[in-house]
C-alpha positions as CSV (number, residue, x, y, z in Angstrom):
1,X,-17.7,-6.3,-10.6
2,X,-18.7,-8.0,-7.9
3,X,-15.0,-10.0,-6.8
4,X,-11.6,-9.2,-7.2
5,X,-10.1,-10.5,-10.7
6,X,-6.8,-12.8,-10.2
7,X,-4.2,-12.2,-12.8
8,X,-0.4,-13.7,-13.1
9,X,2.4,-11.5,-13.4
10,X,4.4,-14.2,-15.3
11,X,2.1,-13.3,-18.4
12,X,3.7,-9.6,-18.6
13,X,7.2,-10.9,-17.8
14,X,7.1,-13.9,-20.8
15,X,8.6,-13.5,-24.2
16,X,4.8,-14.0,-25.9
17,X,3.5,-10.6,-26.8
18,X,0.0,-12.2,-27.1
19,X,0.4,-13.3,-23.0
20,X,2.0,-9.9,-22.2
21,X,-1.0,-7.8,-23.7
22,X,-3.5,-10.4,-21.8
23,X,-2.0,-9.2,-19.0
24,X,-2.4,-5.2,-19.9
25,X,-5.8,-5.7,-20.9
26,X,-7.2,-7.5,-17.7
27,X,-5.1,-5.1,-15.2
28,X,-6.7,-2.5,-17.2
29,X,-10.1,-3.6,-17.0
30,X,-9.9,-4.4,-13.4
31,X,-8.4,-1.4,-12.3
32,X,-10.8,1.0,-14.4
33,X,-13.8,-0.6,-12.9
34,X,-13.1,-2.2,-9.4
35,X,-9.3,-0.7,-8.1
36,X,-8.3,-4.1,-7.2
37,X,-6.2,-7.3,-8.4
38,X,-4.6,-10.5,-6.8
39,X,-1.7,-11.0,-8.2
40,X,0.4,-14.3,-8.4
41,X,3.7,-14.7,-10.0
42,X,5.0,-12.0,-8.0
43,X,9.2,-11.5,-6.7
44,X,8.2,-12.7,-2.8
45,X,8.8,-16.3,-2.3
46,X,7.5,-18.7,0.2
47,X,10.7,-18.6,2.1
48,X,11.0,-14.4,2.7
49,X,7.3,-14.5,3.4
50,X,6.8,-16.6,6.3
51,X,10.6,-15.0,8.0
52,X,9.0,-11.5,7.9
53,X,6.0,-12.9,9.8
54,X,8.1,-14.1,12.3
55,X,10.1,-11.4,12.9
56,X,6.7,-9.2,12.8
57,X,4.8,-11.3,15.6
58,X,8.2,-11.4,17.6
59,X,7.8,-7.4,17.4
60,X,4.8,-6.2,18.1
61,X,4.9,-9.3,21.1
62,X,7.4,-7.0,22.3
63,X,6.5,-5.3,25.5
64,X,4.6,-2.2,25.0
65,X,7.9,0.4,26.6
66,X,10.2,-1.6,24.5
67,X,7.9,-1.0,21.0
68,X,7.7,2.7,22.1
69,X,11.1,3.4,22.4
70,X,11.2,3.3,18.6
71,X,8.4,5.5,18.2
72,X,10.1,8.4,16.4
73,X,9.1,12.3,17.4
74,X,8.6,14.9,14.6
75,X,8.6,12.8,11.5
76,X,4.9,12.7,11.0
77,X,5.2,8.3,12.0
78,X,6.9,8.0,8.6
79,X,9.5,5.5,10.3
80,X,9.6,2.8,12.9
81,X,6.6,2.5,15.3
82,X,3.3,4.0,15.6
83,X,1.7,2.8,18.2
84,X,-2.2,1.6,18.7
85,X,-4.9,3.9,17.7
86,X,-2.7,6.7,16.6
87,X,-3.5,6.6,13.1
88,X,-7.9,7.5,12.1
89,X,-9.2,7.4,8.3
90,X,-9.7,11.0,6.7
91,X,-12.8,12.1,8.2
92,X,-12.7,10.1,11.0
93,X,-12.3,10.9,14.8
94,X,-11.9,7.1,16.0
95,X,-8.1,5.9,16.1
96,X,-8.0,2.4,13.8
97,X,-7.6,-0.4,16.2
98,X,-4.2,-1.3,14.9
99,X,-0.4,-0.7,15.6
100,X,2.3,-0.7,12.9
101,X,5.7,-0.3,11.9
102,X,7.3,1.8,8.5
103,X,10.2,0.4,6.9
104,X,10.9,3.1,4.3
105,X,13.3,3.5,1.0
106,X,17.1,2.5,0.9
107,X,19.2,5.1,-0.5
108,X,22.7,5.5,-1.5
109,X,24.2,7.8,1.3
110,X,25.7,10.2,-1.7
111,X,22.1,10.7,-2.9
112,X,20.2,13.7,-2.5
113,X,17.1,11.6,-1.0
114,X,19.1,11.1,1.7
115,X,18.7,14.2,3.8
116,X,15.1,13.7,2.3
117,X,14.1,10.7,4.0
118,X,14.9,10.0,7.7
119,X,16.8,7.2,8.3
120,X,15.2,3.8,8.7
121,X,15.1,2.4,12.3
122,X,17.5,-1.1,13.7
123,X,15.6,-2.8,16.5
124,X,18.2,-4.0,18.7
125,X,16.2,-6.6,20.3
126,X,15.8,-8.9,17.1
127,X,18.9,-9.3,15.0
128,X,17.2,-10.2,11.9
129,X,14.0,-7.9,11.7
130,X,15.8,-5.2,9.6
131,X,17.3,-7.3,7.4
132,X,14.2,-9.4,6.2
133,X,12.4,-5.9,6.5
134,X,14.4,-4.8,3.5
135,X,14.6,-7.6,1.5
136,X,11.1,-7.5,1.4
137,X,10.8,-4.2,0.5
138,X,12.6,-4.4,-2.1
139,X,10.9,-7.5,-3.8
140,X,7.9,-5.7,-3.6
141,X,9.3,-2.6,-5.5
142,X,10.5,-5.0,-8.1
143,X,7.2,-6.3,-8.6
144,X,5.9,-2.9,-8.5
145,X,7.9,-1.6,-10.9
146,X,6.7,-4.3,-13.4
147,X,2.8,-3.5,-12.4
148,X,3.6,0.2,-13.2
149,X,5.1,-0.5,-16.5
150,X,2.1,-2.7,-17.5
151,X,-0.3,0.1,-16.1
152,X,2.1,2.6,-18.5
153,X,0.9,0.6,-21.8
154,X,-2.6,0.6,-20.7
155,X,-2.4,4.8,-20.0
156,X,-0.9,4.6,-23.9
157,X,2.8,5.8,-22.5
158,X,6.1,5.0,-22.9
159,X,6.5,1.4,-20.9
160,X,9.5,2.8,-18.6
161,X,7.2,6.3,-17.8
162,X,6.9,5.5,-14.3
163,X,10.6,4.0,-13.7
164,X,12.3,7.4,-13.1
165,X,10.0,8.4,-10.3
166,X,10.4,5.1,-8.7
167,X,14.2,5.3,-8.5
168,X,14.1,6.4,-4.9
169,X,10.9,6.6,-4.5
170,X,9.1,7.4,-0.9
171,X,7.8,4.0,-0.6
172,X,6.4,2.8,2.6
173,X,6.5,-1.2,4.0
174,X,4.1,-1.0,7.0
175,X,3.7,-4.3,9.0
176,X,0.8,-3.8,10.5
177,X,-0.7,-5.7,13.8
178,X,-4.5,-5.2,15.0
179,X,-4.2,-6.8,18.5
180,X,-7.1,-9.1,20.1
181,X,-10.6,-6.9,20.7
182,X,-11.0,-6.6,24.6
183,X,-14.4,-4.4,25.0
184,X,-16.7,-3.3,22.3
185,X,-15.5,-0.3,20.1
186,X,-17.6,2.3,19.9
187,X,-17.6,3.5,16.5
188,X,-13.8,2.5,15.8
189,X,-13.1,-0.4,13.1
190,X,-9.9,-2.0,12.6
191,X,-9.0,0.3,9.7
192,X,-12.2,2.5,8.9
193,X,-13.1,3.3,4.7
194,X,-10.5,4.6,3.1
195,X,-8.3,5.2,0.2
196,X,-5.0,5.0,-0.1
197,X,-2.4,7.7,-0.4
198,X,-0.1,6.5,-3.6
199,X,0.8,5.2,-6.7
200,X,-0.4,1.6,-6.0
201,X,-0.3,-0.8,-2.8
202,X,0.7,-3.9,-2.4
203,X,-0.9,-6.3,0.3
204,X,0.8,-9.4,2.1
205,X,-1.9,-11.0,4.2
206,X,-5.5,-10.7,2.7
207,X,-5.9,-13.9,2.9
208,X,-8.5,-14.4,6.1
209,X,-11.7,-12.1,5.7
210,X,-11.8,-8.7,6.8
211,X,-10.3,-6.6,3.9
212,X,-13.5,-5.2,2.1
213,X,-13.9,-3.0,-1.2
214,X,-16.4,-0.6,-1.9
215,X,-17.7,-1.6,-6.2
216,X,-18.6,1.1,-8.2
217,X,-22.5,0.2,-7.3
218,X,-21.5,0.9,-3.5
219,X,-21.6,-2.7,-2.2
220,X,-19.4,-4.1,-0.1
221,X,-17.1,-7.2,-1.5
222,X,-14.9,-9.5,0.6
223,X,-11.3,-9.1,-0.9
224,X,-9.8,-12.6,-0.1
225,X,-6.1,-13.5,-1.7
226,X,-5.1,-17.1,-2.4
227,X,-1.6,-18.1,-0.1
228,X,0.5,-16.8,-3.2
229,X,-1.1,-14.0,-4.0
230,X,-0.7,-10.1,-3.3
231,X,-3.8,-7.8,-3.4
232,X,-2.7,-4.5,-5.3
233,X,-4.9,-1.7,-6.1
234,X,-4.4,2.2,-7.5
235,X,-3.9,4.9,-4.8
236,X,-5.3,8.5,-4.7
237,X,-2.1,9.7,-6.8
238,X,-2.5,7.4,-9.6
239,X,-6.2,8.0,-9.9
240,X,-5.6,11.5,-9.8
241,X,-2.7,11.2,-12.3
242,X,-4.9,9.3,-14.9
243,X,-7.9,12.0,-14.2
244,X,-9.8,8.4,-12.4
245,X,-9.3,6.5,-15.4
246,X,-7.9,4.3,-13.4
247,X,-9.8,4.2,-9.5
248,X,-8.9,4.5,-6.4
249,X,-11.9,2.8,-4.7
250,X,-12.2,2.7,-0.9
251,X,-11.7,-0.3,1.3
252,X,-11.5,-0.9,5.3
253,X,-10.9,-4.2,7.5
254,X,-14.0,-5.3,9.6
255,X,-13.7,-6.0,13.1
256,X,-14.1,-10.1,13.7
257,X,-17.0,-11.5,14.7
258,X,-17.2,-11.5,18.5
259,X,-16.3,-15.3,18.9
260,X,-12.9,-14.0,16.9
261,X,-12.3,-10.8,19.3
262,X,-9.5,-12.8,20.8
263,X,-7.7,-13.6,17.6
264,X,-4.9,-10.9,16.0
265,X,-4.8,-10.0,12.8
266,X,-1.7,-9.1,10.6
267,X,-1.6,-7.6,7.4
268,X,1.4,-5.4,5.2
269,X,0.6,-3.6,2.6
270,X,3.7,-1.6,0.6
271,X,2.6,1.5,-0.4
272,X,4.8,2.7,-3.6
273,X,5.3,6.2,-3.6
274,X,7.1,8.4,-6.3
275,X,9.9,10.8,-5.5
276,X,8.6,13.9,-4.1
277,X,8.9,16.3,-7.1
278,X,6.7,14.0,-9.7
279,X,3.9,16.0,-11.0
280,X,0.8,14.3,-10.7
281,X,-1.1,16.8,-13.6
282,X,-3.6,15.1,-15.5
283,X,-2.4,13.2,-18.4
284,X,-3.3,14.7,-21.6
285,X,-4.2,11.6,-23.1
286,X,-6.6,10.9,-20.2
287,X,-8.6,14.1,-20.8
288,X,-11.3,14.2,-23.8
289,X,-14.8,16.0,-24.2
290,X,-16.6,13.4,-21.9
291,X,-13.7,13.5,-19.8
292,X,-12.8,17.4,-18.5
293,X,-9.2,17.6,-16.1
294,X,-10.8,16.8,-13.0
295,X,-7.9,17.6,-10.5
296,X,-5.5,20.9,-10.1
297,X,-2.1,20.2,-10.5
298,X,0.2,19.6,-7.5
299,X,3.6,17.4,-7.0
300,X,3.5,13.9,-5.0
301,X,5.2,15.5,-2.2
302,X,2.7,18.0,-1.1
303,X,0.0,15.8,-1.9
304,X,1.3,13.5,1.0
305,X,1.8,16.3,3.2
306,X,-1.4,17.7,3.2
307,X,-2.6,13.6,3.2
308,X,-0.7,13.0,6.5
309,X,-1.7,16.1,7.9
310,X,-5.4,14.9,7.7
311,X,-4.7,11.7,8.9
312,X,-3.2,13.3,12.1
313,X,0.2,11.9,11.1
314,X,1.7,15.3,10.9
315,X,1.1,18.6,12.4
């Protein structure tokens, strides 16, 4: 595959079984030999999307004391700020030349994910940022939750399998802001290769160039999304859970061209994670004679721990 396939969520969602299996069969196909779809017909309208990227620029425009005062200690980054070149890829010494913020999951206060998860954080400055934050979030879970059934049916499961780990999931909205390039980085990129953490990921903003994934051949493709479209593609959990049936292929985001050092960039992906306690074992049904259990067994929780520990995220 040599570009990203564009698909319509509408297909799954309609009443025509023919149109719904389309839709399984190309998501499939896509994510078996690239890792990547756009996706249009999606639960983010045109309205949501363009307040959340005013309140983002109005943000990170902040000055830089203000931003860091909402820079959390001790939760390993997993809400509010981060500031610039805190976060490198696995591997990778150079900080990403990017800042960013984590709006995480809403929970009842009664449930027991509660004391889990620390508490998202209110930026007093801008009156609306929190509020577009989360309904944003959850839009994107809702059309998560519809990619993961679709994904279920390809894996030959039961079409709510993923639904009950989702419920509360760990799920991560990071607005994400890589600031104009003053001086010439030495060896840092604005995110260096990687791949994600989680179930899937959901991108708003890969609309200019920059966002590139790696094929199966090891070339580099531009990944460029229409205005409505989100680019999604499986995490290391998923790929790991379907014994890399499914792939989890490794992207990055270029630095500009120098005439474009002066520009920003923004970009949020959602990264949907399961409750901590799903087991990410093999699927039997994803393991034959050409196809040994390639992965030990561990829970999503303590696969992100030892993630974010790598990342230098958490101690």
């Amino acid at each position: 595959m040599n570009k990203i396939p564009s698909i319509n969520l509408a297909d799954f969602l309609s009443n025509d079984e023919s149109k719904k299996q389309k839709f399984i069969n190309e998501i499939g196909h896509a994510y078996e030999n690239i890792g990547f779809v756009a996706l249009k017909g999606h639960f983010l309208n045109e309205k949501l999307v363009d307040s959340l990227y005013a309140e983002i620029k109005n943000f990170f425009d902040l000055p830089t004391d203000i931003k860091e005062k909402y820079e959390i200690p001790g939760i390993g980054g997993q809400r509010g700020y981060v500031s610039f070149g805190k976060e490198s890829a696995k591997g990778k010494k150079e900080g990403d030349l990017k800042e960013f913020w984590h709006f995480g999951q809403y929970v009842e206060e009664d449930s027991k994910y509660a004391k889990e998860y620390p508490n998202n954080v209110d930026v007093e400055e801008l009156p609306n940022f929190n509020a577009v934050g989360k309904e944003t979030y959850q839009m994107l879970e809702k059309t998560a939750k519809y990619v993961l059934r679709s994904l279920a049916l390809h894996l030959g499961l039961d079409e709510m399998y993923f639904d009950k780990y989702m419920k509360n999931g760990n799920s991560i909205l990071r607005p994400i802001h890589y600031p104009p390039i003053k001086t010439e980085p030495k060896g840092a990129e604005r995110a260096a290769a990687h791949g994600d953490i989680n179930l899937i990921t959901l991108l708003m903003g890969a609309q200019g160039k920059g966002l590139q994934v790696q094929n199966l051949q090891g070339d580099w493709i531009d990944a460029m999304a229409a205005p409505d479209e989100l680019m999604i593609n499986v995490g290391d959990m998923l790929a790991r859970h379907s014994n890399n049936k499914l792939k989890s292929t490794i992207h990055r985001v270029t630095n500009p061209p120098k005439e474009m050092w002066g520009t920003s960039r923004y970009s949020i992906p959602f990264f949907m994670h399961p409750i901590s306690e799903m087991k990410l074992d093999v699927l039997e049904n994803c393991i034959d004679e050409k196809n040994p259990k390639k992965f030990e067994d561990i829970t999503a929780g303590d696969f992100l721990d030892e993630r974010l520990k790598e990342l230098g995220l958490k101690k």
